[in-house]
N, CA, C and O atoms as a GROMACS GRO file, in nm:
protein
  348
    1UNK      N    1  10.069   6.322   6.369
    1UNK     CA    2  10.199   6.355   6.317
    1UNK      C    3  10.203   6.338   6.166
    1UNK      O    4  10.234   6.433   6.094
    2UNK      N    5  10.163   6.172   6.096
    2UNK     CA    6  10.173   6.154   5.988
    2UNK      C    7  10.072   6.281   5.907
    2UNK      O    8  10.110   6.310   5.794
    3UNK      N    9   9.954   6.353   5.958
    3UNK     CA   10   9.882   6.477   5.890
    3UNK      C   11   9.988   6.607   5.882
    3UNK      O   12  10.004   6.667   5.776
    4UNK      N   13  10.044   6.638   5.982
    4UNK     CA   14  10.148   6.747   5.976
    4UNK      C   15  10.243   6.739   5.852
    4UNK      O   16  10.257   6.833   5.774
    5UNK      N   17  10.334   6.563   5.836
    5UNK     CA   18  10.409   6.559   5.727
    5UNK      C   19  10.340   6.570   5.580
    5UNK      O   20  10.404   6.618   5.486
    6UNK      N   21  10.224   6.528   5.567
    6UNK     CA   22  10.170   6.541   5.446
    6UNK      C   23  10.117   6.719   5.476
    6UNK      O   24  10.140   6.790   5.379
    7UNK      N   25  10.090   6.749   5.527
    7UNK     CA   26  10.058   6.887   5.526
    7UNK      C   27  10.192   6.928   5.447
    7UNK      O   28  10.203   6.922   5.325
    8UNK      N   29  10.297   6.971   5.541
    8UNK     CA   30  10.404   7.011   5.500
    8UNK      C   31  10.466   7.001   5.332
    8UNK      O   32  10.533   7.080   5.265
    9UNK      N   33  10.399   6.847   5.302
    9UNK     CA   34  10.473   6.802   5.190
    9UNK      C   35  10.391   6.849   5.047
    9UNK      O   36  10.428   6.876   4.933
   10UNK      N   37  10.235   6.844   5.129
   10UNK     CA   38  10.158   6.927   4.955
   10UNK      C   39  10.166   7.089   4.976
   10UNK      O   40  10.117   7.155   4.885
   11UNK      N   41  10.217   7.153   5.075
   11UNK     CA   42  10.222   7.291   5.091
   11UNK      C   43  10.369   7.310   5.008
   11UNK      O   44  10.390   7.396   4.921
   12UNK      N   45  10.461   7.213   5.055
   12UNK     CA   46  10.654   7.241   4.991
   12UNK      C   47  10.608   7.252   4.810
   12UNK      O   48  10.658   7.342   4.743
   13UNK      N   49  10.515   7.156   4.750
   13UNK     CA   50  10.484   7.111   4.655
   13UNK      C   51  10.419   7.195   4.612
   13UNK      O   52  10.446   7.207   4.493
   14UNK      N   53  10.326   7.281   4.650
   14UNK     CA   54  10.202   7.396   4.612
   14UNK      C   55  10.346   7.517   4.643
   14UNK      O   56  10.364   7.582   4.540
   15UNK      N   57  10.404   7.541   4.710
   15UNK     CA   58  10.493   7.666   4.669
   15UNK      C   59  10.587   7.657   4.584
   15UNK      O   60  10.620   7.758   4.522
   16UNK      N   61  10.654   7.530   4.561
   16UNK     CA   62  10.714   7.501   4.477
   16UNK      C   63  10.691   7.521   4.283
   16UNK      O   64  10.767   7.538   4.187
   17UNK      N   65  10.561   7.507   4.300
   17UNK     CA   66  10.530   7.501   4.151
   17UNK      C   67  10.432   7.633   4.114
   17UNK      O   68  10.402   7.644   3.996
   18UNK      N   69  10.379   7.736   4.208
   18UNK     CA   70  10.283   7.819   4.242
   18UNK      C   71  10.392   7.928   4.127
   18UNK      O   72  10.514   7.919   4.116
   19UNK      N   73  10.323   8.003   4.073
   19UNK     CA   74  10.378   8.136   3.962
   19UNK      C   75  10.362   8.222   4.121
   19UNK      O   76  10.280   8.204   4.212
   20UNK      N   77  10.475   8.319   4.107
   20UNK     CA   78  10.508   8.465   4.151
   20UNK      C   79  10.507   8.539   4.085
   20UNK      O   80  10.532   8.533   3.964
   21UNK      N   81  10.461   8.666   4.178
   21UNK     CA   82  10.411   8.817   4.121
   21UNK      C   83  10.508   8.868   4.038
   21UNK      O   84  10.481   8.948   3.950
   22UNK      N   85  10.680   8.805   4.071
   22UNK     CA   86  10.765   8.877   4.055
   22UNK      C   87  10.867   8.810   3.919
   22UNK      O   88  10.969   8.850   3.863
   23UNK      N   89  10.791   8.705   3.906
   23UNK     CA   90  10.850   8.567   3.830
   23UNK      C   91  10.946   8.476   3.867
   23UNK      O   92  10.956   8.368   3.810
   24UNK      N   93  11.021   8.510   3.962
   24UNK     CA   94  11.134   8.437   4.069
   24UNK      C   95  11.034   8.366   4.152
   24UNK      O   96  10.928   8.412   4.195
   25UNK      N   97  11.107   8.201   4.174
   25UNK     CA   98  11.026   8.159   4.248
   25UNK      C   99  11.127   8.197   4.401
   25UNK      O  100  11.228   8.265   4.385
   26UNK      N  101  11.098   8.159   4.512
   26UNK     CA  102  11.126   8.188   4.676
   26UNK      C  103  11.251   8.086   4.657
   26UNK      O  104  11.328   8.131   4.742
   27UNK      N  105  11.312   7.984   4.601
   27UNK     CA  106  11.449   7.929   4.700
   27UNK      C  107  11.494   7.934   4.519
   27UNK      O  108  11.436   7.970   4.416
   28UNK      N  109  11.608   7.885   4.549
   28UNK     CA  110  11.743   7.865   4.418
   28UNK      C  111  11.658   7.769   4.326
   28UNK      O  112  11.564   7.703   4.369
   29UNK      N  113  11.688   7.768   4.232
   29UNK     CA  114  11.733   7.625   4.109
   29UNK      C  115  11.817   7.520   4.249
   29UNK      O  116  11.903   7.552   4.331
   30UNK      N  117  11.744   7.386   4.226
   30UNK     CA  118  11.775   7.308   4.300
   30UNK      C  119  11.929   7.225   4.327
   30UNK      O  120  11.996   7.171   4.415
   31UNK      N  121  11.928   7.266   4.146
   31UNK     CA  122  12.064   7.188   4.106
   31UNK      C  123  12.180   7.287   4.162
   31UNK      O  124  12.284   7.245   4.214
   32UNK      N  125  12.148   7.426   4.143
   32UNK     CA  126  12.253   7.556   4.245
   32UNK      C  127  12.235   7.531   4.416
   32UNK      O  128  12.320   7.583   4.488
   33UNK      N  129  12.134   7.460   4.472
   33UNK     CA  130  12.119   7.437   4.604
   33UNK      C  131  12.285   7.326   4.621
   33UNK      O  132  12.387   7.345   4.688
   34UNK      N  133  12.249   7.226   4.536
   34UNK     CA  134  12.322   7.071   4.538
   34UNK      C  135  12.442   7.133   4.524
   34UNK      O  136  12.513   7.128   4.624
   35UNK      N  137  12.486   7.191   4.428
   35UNK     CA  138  12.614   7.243   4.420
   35UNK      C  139  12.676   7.302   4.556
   35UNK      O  140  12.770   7.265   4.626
   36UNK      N  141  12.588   7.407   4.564
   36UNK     CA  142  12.681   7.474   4.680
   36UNK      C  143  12.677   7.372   4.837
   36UNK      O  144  12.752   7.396   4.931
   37UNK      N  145  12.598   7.283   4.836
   37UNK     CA  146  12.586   7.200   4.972
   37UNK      C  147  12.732   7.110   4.908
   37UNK      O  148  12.829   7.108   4.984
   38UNK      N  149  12.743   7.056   4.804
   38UNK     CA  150  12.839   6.953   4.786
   38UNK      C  151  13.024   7.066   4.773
   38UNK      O  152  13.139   7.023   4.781
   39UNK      N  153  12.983   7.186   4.754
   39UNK     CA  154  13.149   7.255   4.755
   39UNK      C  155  13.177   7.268   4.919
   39UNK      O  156  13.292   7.269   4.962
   40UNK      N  157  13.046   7.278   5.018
   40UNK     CA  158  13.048   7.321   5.140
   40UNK      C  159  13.099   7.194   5.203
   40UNK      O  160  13.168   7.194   5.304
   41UNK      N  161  13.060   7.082   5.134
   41UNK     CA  162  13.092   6.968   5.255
   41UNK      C  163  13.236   6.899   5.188
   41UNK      O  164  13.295   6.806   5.244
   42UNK      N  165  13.278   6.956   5.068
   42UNK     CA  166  13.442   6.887   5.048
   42UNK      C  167  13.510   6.985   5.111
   42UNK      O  168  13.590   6.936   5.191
   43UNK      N  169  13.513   7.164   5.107
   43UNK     CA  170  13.557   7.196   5.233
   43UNK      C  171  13.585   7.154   5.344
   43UNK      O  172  13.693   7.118   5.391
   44UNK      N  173  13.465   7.161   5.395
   44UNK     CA  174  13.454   7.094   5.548
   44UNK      C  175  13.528   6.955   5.556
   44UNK      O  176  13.571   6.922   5.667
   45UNK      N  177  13.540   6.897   5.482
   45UNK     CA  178  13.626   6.730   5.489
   45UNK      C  179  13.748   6.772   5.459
   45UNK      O  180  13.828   6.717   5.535
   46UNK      N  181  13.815   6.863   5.364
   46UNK     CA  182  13.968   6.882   5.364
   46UNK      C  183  13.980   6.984   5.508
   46UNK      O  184  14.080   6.962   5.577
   47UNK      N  185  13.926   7.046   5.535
   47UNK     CA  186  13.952   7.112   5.698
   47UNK      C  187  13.972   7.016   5.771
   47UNK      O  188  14.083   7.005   5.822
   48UNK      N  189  13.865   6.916   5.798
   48UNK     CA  190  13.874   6.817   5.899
   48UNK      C  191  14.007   6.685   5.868
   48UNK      O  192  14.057   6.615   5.956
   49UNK      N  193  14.029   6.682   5.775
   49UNK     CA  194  14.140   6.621   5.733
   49UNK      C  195  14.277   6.646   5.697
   49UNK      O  196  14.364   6.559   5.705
   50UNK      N  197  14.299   6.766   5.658
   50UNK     CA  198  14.407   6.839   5.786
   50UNK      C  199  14.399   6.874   5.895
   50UNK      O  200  14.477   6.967   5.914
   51UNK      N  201  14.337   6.845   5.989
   51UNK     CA  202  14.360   6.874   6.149
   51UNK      C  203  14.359   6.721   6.170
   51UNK      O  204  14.433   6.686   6.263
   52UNK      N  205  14.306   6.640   6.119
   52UNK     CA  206  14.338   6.478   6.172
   52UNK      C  207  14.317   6.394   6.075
   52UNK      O  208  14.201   6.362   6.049
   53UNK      N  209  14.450   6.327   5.985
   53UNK     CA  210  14.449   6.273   5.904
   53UNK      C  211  14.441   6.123   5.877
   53UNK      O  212  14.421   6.067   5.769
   54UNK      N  213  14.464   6.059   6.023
   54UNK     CA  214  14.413   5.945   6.053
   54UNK      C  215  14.282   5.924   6.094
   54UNK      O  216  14.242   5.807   6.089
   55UNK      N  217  14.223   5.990   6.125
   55UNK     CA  218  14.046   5.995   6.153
   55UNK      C  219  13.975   6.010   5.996
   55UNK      O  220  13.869   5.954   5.968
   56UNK      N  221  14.071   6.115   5.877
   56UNK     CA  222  14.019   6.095   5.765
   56UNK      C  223  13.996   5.978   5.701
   56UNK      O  224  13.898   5.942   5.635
   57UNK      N  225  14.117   5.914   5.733
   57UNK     CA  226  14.175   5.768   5.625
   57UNK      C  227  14.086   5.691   5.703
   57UNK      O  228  14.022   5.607   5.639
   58UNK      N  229  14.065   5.697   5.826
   58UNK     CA  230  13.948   5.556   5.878
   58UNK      C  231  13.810   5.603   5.833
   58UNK      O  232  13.726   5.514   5.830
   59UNK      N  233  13.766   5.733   5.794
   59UNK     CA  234  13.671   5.778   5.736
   59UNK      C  235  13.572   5.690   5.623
   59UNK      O  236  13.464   5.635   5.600
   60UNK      N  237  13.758   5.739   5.554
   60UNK     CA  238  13.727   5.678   5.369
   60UNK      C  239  13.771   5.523   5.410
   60UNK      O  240  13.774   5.449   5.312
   61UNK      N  241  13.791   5.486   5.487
   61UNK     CA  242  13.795   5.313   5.474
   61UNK      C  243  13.661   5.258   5.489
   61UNK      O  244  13.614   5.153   5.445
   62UNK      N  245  13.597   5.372   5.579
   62UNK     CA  246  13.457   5.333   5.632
   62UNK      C  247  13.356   5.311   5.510
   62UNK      O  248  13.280   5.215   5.500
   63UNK      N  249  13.375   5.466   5.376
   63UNK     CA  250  13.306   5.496   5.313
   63UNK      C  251  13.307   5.387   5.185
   63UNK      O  252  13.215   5.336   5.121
   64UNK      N  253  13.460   5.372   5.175
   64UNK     CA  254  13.467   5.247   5.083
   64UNK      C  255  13.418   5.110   5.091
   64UNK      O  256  13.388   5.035   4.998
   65UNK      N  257  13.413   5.082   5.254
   65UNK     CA  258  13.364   4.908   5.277
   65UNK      C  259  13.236   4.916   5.232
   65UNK      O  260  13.186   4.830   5.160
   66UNK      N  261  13.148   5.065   5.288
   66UNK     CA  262  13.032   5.048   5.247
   66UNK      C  263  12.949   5.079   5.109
   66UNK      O  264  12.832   5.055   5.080
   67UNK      N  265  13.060   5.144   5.032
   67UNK     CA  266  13.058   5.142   4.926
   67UNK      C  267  13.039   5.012   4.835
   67UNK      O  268  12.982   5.025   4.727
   68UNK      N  269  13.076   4.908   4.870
   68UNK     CA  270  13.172   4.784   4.808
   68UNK      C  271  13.027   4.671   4.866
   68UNK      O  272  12.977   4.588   4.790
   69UNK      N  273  12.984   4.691   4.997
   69UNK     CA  274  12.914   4.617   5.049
   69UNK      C  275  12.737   4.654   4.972
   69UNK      O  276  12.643   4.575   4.960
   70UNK      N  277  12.744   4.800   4.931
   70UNK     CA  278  12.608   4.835   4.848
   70UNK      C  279  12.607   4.783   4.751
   70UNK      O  280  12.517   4.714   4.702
   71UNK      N  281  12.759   4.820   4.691
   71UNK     CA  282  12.709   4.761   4.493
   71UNK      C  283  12.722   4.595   4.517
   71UNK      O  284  12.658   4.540   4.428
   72UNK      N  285  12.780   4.505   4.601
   72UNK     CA  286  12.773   4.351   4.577
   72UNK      C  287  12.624   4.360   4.604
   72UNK      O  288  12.550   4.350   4.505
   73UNK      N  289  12.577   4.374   4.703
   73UNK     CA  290  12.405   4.380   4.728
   73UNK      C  291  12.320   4.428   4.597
   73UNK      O  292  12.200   4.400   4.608
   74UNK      N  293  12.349   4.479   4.501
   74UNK     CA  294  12.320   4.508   4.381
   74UNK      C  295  12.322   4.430   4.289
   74UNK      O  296  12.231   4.446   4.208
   75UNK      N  297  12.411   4.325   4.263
   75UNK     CA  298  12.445   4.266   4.182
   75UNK      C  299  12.364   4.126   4.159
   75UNK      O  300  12.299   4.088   4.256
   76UNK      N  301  12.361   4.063   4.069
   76UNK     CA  302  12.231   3.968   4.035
   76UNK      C  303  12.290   3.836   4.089
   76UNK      O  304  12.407   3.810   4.062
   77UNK      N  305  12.218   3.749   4.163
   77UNK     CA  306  12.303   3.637   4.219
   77UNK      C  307  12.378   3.535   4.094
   77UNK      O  308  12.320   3.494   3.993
   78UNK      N  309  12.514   3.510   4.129
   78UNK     CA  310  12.560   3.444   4.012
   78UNK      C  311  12.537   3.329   4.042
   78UNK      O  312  12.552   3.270   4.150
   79UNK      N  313  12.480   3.278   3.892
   79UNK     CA  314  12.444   3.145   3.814
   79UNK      C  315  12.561   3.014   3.866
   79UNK      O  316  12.665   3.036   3.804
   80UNK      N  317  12.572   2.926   3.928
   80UNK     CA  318  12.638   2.800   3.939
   80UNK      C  319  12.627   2.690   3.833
   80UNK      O  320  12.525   2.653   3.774
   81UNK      N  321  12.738   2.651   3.823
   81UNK     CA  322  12.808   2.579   3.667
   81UNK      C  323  12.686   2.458   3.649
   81UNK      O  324  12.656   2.402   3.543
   82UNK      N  325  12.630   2.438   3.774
   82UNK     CA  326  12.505   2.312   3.767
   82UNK      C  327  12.348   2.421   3.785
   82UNK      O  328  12.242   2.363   3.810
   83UNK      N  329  12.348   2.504   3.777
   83UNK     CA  330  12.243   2.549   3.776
   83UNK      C  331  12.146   2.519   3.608
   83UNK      O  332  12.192   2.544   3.496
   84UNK      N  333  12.041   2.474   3.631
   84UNK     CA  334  11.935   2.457   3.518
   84UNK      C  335  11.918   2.619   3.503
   84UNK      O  336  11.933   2.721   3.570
   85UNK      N  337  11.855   2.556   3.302
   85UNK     CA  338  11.806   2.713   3.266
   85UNK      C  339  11.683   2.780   3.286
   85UNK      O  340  11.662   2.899   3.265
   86UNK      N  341  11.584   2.676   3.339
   86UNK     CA  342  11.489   2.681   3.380
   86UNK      C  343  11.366   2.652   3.305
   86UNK      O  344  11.255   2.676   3.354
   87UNK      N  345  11.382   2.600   3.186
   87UNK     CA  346  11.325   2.530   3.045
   87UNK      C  347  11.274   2.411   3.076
   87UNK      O  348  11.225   2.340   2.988
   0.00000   0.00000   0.00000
């Protein structure tokens, strides 16, 4: 299996960077991919959030705890008023 994914991944990589006959490469500018996936899925969330607006709001409560719970996990452990400087 793990030969198939590396197959896959130096072939995505070899078409990716390979010159065409035509000078266009085969898929979009990546950053025009991102765009249109990110206009497609705030659609799709204001659809789904007018048809059920309490399933939205527990959504974004969801998205925020875990929002809140990533960046503290980020953050550098704080120093205690007796902590040495390490000198």
């Amino acid at each position: 299996m793990m030969f198939l994914l590396r197959c896959a991944f130096w072939l995505g990589l070899t078409f990716a960077l390979m010159d065409w006959p035509d000078g266009a490469p085969p898929a979009p500018d990546p950053q025009t991919l991102a765009r249109q996936a990110a206009q497609i899925a705030a659609q799709e969330i204001a659809t789904r959030c007018a048809a059920s607006p309490l399933a939205c709001l527990e959504g974004a409560r969801k998205i925020e705890d875990f929002r809140k719970s990533a960046s503290d996990s980020q953050k550098p452990p704080e120093r205690t008023a007796g902590a040495r400087s390490g000198n």
